[in-house]
VMD Tcl script that builds the backbone (N, CA, C; Angstrom):
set m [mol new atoms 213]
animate dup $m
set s [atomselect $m all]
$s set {name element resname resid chain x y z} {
  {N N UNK 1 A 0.840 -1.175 0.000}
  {CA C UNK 1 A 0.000 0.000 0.000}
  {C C UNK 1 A 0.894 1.250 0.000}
  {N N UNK 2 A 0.300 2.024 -0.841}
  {CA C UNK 2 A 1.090 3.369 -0.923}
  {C C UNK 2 A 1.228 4.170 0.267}
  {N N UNK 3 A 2.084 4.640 0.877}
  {CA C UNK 3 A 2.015 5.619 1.887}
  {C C UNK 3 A 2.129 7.548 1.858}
  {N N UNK 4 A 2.728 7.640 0.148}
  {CA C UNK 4 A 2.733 8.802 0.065}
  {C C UNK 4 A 2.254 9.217 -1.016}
  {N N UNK 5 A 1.888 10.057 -1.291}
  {CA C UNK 5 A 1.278 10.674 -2.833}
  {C C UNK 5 A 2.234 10.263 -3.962}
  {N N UNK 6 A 1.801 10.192 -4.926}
  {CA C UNK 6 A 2.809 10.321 -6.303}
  {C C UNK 6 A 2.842 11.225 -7.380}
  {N N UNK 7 A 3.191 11.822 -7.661}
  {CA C UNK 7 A 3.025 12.992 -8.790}
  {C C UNK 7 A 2.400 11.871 -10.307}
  {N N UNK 8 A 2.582 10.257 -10.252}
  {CA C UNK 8 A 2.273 9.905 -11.443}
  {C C UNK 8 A 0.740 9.939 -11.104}
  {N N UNK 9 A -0.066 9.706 -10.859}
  {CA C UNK 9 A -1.377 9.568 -10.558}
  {C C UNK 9 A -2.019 11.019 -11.011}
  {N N UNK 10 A -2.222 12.209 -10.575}
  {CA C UNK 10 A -2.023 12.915 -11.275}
  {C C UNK 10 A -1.768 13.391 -12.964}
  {N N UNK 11 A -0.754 13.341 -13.006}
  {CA C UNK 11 A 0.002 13.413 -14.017}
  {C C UNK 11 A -1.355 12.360 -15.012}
  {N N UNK 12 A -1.392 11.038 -14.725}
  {CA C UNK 12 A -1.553 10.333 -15.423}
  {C C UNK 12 A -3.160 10.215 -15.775}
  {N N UNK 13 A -3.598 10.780 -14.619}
  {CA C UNK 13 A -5.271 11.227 -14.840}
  {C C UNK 13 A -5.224 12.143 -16.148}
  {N N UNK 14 A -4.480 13.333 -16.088}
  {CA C UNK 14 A -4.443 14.371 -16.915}
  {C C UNK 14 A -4.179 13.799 -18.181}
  {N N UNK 15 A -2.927 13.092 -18.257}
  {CA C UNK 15 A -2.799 12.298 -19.537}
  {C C UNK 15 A -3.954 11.577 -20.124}
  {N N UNK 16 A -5.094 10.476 -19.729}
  {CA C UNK 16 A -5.747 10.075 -20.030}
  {C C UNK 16 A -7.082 11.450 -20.735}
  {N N UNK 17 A -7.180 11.749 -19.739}
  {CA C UNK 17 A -8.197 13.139 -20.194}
  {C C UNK 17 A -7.796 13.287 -21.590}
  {N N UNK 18 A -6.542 13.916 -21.555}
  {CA C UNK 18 A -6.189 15.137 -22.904}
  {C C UNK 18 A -5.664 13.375 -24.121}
  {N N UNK 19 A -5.803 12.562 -23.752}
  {CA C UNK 19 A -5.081 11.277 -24.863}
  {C C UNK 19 A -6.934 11.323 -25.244}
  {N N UNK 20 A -8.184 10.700 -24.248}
  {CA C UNK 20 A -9.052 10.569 -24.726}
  {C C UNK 20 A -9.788 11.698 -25.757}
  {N N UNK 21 A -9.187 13.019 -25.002}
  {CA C UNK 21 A -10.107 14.292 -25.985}
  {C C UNK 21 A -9.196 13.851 -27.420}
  {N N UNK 22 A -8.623 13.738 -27.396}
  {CA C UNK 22 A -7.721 13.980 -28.840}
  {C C UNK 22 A -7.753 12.401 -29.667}
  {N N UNK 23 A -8.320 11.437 -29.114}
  {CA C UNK 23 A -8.932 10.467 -29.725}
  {C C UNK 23 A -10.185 10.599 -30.025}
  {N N UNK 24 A -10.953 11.253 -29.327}
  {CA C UNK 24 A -12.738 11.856 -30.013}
  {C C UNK 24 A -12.315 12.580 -30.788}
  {N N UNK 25 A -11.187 13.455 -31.097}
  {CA C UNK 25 A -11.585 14.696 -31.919}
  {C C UNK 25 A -10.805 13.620 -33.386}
  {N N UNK 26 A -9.845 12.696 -32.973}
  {CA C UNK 26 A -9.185 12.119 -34.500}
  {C C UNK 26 A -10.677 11.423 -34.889}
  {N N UNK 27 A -11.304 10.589 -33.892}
  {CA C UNK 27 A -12.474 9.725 -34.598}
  {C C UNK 27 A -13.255 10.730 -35.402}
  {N N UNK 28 A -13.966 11.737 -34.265}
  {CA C UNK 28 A -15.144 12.742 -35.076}
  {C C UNK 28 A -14.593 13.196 -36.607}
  {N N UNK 29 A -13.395 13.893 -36.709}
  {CA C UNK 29 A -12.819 14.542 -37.908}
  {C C UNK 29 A -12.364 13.514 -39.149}
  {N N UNK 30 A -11.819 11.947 -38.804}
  {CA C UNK 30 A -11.457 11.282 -39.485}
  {C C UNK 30 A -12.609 10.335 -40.042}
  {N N UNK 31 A -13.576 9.322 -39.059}
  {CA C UNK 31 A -14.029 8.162 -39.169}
  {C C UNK 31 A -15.445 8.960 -39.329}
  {N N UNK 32 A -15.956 9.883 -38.595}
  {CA C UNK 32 A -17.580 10.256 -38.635}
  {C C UNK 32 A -17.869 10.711 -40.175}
  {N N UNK 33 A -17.183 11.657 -40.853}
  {CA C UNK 33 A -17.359 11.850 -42.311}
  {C C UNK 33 A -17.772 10.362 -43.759}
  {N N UNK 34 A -16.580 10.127 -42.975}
  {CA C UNK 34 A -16.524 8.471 -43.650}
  {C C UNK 34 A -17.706 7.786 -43.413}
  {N N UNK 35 A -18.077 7.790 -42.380}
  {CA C UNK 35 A -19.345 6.467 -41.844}
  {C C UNK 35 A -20.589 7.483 -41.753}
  {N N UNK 36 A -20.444 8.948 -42.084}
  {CA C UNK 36 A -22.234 9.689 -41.921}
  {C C UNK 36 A -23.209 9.058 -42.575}
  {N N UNK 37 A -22.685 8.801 -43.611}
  {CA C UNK 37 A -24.294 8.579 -44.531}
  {C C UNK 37 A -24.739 7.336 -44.349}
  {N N UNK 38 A -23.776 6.557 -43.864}
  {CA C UNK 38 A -24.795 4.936 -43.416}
  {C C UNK 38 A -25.766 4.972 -42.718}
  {N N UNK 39 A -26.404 4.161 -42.749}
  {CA C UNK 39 A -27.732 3.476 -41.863}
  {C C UNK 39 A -26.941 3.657 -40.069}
  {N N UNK 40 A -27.879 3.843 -39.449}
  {CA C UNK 40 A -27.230 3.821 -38.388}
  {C C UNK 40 A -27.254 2.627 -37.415}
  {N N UNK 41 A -27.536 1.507 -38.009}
  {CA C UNK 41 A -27.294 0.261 -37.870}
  {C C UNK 41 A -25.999 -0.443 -37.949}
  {N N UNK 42 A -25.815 0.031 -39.043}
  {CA C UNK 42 A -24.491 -0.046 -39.590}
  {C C UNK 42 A -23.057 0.549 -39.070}
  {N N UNK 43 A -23.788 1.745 -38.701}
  {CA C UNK 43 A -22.779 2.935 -37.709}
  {C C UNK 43 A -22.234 2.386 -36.256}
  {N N UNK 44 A -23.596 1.326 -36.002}
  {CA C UNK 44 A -23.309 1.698 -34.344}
  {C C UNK 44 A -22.218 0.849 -34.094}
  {N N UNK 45 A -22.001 -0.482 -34.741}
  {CA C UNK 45 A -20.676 -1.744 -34.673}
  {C C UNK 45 A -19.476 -0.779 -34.557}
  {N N UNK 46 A -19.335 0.227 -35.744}
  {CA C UNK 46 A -17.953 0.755 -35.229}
  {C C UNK 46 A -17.682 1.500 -34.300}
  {N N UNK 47 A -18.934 2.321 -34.094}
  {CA C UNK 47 A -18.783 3.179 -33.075}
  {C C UNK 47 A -18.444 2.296 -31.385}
  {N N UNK 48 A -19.030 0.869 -31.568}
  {CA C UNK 48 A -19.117 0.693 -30.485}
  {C C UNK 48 A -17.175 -0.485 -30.570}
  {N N UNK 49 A -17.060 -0.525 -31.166}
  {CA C UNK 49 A -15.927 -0.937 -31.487}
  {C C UNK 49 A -14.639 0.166 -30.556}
  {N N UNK 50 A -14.512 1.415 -31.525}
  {CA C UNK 50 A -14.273 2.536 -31.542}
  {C C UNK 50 A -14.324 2.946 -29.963}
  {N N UNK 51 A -15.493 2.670 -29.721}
  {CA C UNK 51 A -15.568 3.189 -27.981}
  {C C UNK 51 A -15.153 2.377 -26.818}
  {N N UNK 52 A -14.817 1.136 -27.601}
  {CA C UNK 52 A -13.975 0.551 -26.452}
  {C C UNK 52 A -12.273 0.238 -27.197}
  {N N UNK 53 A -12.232 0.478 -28.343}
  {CA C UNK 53 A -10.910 0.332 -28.477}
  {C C UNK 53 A -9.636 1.536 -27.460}
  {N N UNK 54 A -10.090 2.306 -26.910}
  {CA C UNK 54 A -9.272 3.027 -26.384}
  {C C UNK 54 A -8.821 2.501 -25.044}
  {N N UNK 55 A -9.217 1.748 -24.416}
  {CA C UNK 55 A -9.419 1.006 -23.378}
  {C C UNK 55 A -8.471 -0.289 -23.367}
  {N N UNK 56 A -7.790 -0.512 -24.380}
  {CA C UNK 56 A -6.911 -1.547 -24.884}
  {C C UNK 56 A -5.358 -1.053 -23.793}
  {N N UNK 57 A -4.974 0.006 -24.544}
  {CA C UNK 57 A -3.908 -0.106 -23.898}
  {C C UNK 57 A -3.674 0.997 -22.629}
  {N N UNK 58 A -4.795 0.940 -21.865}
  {CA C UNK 58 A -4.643 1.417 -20.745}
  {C C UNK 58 A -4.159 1.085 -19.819}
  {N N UNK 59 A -4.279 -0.565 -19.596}
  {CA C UNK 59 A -3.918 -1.334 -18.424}
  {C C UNK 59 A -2.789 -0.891 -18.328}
  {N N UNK 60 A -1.621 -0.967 -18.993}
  {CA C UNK 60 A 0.194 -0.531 -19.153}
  {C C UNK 60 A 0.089 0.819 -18.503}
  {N N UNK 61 A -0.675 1.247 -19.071}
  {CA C UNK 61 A -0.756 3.048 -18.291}
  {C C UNK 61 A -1.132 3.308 -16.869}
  {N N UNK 62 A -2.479 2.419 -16.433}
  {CA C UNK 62 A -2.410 2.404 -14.967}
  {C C UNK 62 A -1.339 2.212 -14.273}
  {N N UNK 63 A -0.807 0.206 -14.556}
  {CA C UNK 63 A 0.219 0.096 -13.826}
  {C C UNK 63 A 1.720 0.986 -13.444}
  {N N UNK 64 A 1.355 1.745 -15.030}
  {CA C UNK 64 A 2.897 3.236 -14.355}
  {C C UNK 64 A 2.477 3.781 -13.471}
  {N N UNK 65 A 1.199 4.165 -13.919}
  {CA C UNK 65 A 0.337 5.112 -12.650}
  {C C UNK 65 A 0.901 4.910 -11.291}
  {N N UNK 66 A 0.622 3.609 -10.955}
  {CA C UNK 66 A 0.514 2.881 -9.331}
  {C C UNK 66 A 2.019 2.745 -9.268}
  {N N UNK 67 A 2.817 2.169 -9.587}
  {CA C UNK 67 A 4.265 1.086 -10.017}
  {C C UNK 67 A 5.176 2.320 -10.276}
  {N N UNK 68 A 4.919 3.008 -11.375}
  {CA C UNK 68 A 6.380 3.411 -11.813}
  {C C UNK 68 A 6.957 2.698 -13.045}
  {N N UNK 69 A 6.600 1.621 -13.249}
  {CA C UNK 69 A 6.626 0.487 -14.267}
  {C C UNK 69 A 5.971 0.282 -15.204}
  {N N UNK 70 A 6.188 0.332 -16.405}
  {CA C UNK 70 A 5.520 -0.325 -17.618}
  {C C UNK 70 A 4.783 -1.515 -17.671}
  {N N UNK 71 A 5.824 -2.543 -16.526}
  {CA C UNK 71 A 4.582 -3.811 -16.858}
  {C C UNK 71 A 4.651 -4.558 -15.875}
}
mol reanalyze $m
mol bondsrecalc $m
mol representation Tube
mol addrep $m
């Protein structure tokens, strides 16, 4: 158990924030143009794809968070 604060925790909240805004803004500007005019049936697989692909390589990022360590 941790006993003192860490500047990565922090740090690494902030990182996630400003990594996720700037992954909505590549999807909206890149992939939403591309996929507007479909059915939105069709839309929602990637989107929902899309909305959890960011979530992939987070785990590595927590554990610096906590650790200090990559893995």
């Amino acid at each position: 158990m941790r006993e003192q604060p860490t500047w990565r925790i922090p740090v690494g909240v902030l990182g996630i924030v400003l990594g996720l805004a700037i992954y909505g803004i590549v999807i909206a500007v890149l992939i939403a143009p591309w996929i507007g005019a479909w059915p939105a049936l069709a839309q929602a697989p990637v989107y929902l794809v899309l909305g959890v692909a960011w979530i992939l390589p987070l785990r590595r990022y927590l554990i610096w968070m906590e650790t200090g360590r990559w893995g």
